[in-house]
C-alpha positions in Angstrom: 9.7 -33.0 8.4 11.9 -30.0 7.2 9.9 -27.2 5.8 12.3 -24.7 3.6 9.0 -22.4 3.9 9.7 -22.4 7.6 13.4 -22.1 7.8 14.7 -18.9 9.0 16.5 -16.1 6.4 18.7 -14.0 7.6 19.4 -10.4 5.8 22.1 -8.5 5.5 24.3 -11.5 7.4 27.5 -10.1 9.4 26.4 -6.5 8.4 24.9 -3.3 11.0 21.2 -4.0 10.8 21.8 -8.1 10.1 18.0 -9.7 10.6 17.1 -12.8 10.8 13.3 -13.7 10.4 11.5 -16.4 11.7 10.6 -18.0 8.5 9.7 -17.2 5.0 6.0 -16.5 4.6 5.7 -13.2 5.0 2.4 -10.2 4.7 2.2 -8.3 2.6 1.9 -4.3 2.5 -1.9 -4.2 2.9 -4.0 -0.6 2.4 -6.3 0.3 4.7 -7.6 3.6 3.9 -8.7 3.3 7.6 -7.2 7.2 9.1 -10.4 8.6 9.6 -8.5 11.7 10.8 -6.6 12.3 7.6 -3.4 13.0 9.7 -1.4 10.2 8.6 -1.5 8.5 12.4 -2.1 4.8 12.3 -5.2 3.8 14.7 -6.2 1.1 16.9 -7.4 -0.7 13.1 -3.5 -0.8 12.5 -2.6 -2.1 15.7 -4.8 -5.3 15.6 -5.0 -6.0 12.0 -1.5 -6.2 12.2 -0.9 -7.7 15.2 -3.0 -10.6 14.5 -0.4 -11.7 12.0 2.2 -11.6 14.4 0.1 -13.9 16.8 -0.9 -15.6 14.1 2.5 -17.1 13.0 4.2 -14.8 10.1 7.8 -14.5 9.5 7.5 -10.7 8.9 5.1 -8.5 8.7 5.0 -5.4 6.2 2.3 -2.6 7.2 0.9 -0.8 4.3 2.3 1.6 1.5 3.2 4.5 4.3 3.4 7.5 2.4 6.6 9.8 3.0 5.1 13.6 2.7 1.2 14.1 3.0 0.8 14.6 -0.8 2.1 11.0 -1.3 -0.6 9.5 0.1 -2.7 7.0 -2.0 -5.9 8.6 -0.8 -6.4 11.1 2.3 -6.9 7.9 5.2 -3.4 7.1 4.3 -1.1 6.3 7.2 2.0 8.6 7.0 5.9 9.0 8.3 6.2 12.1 8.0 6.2 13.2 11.6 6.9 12.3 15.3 3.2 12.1 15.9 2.9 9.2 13.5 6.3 7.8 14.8 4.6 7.3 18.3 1.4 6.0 17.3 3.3 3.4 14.8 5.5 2.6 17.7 2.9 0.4 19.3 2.3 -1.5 16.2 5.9 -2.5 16.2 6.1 -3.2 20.2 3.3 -5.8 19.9 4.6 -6.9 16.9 7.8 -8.1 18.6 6.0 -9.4 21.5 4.9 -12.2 19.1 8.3 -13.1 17.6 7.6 -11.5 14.3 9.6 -9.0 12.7 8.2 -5.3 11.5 8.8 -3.9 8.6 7.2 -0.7 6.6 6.5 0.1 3.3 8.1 3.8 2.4 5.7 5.4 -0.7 4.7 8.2 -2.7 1.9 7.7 -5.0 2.6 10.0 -7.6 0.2 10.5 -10.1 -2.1 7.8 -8.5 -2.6 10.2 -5.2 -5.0 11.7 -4.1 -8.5 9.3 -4.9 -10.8 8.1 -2.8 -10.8 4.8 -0.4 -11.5 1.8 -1.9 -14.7 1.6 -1.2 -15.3 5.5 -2.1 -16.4 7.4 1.0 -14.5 10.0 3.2 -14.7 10.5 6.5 -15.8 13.9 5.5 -19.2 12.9 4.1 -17.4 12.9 0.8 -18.2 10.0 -2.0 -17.0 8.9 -5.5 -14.2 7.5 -7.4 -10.7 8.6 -9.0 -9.3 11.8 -8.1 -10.2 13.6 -5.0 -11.3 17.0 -6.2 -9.2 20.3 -3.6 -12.3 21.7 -1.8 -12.7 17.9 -0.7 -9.9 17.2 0.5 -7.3 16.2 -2.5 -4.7 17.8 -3.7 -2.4 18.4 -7.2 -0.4 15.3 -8.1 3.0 14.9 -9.3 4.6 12.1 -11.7 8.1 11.6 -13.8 5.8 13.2 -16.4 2.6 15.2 -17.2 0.8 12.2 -18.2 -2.6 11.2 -16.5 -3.4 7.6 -15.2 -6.7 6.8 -17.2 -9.5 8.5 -15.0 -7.4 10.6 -12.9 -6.7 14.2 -12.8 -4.0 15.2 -14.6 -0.4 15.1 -12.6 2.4 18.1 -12.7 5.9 16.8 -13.5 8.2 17.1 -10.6 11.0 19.8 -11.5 14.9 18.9 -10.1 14.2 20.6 -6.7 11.0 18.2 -6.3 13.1 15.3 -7.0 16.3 15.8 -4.7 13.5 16.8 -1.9 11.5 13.9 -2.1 15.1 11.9 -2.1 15.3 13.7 1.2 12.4 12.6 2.2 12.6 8.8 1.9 15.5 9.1 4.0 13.9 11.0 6.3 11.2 8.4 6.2 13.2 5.7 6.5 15.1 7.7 10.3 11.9 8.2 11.4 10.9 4.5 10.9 13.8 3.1 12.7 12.7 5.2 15.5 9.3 3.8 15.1 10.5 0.3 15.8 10.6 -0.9 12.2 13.0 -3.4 11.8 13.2 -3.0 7.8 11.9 -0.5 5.3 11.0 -1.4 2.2 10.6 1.0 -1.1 8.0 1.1 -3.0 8.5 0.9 -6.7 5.5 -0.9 -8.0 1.9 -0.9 -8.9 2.0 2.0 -10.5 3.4 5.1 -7.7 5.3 7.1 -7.8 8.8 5.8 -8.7 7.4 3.1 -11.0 6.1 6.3 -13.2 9.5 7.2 -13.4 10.9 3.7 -14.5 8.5 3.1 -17.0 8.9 4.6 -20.5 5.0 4.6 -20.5 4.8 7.3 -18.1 8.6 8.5 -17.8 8.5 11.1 -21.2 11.2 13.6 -20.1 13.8 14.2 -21.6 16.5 15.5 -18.8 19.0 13.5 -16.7 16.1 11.4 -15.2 14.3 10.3 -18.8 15.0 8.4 -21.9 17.2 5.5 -21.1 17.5 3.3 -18.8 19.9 4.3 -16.8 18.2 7.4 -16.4 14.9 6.9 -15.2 16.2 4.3 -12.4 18.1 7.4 -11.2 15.8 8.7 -8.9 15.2 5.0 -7.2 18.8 4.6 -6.7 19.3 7.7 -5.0 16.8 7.0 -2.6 18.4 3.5 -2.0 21.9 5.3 -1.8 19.9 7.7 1.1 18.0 5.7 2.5 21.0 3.2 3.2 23.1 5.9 4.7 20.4 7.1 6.8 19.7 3.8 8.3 21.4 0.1 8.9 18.4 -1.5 8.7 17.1 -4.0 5.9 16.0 -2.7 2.4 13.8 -3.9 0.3 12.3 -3.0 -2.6 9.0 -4.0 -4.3 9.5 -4.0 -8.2 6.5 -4.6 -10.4 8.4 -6.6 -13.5 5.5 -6.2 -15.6 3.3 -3.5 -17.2 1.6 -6.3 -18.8 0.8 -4.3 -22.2 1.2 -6.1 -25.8 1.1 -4.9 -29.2 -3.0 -4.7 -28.8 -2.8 -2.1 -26.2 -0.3 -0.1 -27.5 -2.0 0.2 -30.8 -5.1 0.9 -28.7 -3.1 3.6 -27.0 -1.8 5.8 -30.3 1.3 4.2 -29.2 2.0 1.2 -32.0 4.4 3.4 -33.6 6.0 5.0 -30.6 8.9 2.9 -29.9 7.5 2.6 -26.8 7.5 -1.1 -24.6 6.2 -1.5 -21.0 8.7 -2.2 -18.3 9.4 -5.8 -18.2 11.1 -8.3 -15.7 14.4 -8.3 -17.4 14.8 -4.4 -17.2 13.8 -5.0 -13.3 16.5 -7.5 -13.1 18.9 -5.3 -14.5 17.5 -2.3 -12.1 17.2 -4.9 -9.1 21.2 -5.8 -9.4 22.1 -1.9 -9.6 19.7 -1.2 -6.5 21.7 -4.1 -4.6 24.6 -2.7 -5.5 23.4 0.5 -4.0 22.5 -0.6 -0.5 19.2 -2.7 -0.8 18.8 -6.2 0.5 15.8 -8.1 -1.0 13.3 -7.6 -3.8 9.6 -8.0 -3.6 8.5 -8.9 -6.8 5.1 -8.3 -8.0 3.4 -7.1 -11.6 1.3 -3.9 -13.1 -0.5 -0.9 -12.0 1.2 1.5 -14.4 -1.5 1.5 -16.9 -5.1 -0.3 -16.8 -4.1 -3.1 -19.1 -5.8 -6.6 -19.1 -4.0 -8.7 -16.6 -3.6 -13.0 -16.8 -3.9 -14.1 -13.0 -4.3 -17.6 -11.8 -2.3 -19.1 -9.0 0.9 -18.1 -8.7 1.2 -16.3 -11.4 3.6 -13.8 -10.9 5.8 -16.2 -9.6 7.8 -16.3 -12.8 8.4 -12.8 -12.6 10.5 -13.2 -9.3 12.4 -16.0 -10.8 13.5 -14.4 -13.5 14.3 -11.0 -11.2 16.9 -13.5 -8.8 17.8 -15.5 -11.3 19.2 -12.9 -14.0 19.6 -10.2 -11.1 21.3 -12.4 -8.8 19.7 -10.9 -5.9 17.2 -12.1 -3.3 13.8 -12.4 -4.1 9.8 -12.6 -2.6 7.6 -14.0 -4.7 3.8 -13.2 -4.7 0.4 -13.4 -6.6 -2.5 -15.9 -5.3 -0.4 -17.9 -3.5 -2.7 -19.5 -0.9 -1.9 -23.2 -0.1 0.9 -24.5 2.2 2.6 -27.4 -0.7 2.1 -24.1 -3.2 4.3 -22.1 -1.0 6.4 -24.5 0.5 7.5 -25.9 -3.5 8.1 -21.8 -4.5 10.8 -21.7 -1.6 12.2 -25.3 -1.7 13.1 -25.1 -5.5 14.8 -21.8 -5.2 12.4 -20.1 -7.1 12.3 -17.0 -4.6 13.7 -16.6 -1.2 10.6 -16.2 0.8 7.0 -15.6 -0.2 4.6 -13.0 0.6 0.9 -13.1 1.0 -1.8 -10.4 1.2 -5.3 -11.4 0.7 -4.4 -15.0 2.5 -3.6 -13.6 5.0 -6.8 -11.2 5.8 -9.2 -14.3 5.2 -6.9 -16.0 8.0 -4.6 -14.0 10.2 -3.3 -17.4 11.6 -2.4 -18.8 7.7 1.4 -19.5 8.8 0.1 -21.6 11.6 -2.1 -23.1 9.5 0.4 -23.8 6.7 3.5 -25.2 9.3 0.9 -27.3 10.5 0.2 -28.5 7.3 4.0 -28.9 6.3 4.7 -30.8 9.6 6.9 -27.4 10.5 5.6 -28.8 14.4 7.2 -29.0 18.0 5.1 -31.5 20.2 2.5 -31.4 18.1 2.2 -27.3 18.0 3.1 -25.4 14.8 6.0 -23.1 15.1 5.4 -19.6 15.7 2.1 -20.6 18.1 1.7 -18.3 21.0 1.9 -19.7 24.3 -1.8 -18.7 25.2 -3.0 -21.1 22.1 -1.0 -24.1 22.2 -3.7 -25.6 24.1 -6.0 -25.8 20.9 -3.7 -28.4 19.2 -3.4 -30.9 22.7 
């Protein structure tokens, strides 16, 4: 049998930095809030949790939103890239990676307004507990966003100024050197779920009214010239990860003091639109996933996001990822083989089984003698 889920995908085909990966199932970023140190510096966690995807069969694998200057960070056990330190310590990650046949890629981020909070599970290293915003003499720090506008339950963000935005600019390309030197064999940007640079393409959270506000054109500015920098610092593959969805309706708006704003949410066709303009500028693929901006009710079931990719390649003409509760081999293997994205990604999947792509070639006959592709030499044995 000939799985399309299982075929290899090459990027950036006859170009510096072409890569071609495995197959098409693919993990996604995954936070770990496991730095116990707070210095940005993956751990031994990093290395296995994301080495066992390797071993276990993925296409590529994408370690978590990596933040790009220590006030990025989602919460303070963040990893970073912001220094050689952290460029060592990730560089095992990616050498064990590539002993497996996988390919490593990194998630570049700033958080934003959405910095700054406690782990998921709400304690610090430090002794410290709670939720939301990380208060200074625990550890936290001010956070920044396109506009002075809080995320529901957080503490209250200060809008970058010009010189903030052409140095954090600087800083995703700086990023994006430092993991190249790391071993990272694709960077992608991280314009979703709410950070940093989705603040500024949303009109939700973008208010300003200066060369990166008000329309369209304008508040994709700053994400375009970090793709524009971040493609002429490196060669490598870019992707970004879009979310094409605030998922607001008239209800929340109204619930918002916003019915009469003229305000929408961002949407999948203005990501389509910001997706072609972004390919145009140096990036590769888009990883397409929904909301985080605002805490709106959200429709899942499997899948369901799906749509949202679709309509990002298909109106965008660009390559796509596809995501959302996608957990069953014919589920992923129909998303690829009817062109409805170019590869998909999986997150949670994936941590209840490290070895889901040998689980789902097996499934889809994607087989040599009887051993899925992708199996490491030391396991065959378990399928003889």
């Amino acid at each position: 049998m000939t799985s399309a889920l299982f075929s290899p995908l090459t990027l950036r085909p006859s170009l510096p930095g072409e890569l071609t990966l495995r197959n098409r199932l693919w993990v996604s970023p995954l936070c770990q809030y496991t730095v116990t140190e707070q210095d940005g510096v993956p751990t031994d966690w990093h290395l296995v949790h994301l080495g066992s995807f390797a071993r276990g069969g993925a296409g590529l694998v994408v370690a978590e939103a990596t933040a790009v200057v220590p006030e990025g960070r989602i919460s303070p056990h963040d990893t970073g890239i912001w220094n050689d330190a952290q460029v060592a310590a990730w560089r095992r990650v990616t050498d064990f990676i590539h002993t497996q046949g996988a390919a490593a890629g990194i998630q570049l981020a700033h958080a934003g307004r959405k910095a700054s909070v406690y782990p998921e599970w709400g304690a610090m290293s430090n002794g410290a507990s709670g939720s939301g915003t990380v208060p200074a003499e625990l550890g936290g720090w001010q956070t920044v966003s396109a506009s002075a506008i809080a995320f529901e339950g957080y503490a209250e963000p200060v809008a970058l100024d010009a010189q903030g935005i052409h140095d954090l600019v600087a800083a995703f390309a700086d990023a994006a050197r430092r993991s190249v030197e790391a071993g990272f064999d694709l960077v992608e940007i991280h314009a979703a779920h709410g950070y940093l640079l989705h603040q500024f393409l949303s009109p939700l959270s973008n208010r300003r009214d200066d060369e990166w506000g008000g329309s369209l054109e304008n508040r994709a500015r700053l994400l375009l010239d970090i793709v524009r920098a971040v493609r002429a610092a490196v060669d490598v593959p870019i992707l970004v990860r879009f979310s094409a969805s605030d998922w607001v309706d008239d209800d929340w708006l109204a619930a918002h003091d916003l019915a009469d704003s003229g305000l929408a949410g961002w949407n999948e066709h203005d990501t389509a639109i910001v997706a072609s303009w972004a390919q145009d500028a140096g990036a590769d693929l888009f990883d397409i996933s929904s909301g985080g901006l605002v805490r709106a009710r959200i429709e899942v079931g499997p899948g369901y996001q799906v749509p949202f990719a679709e309509t990002v390649g298909r109106e965008g003409d660009v390559l796509v990822n596809a995501v959302g509760l996608i957990t069953e081999p014919a589920q992923a293997e129909e998303i690829v083989a009817s062109g409805r994205a170019d590869a998909v990604m999986m997150g949670r999947e994936f941590m209840r089984d490290p070895h889901a792509a040998l689980r789902f070639a097996r499934a889809l006959g994607a087989e040599v003698d009887g051993v899925p592709v992708g199996t490491p030499p030391q396991y065959r044995r378990a399928y003889r």
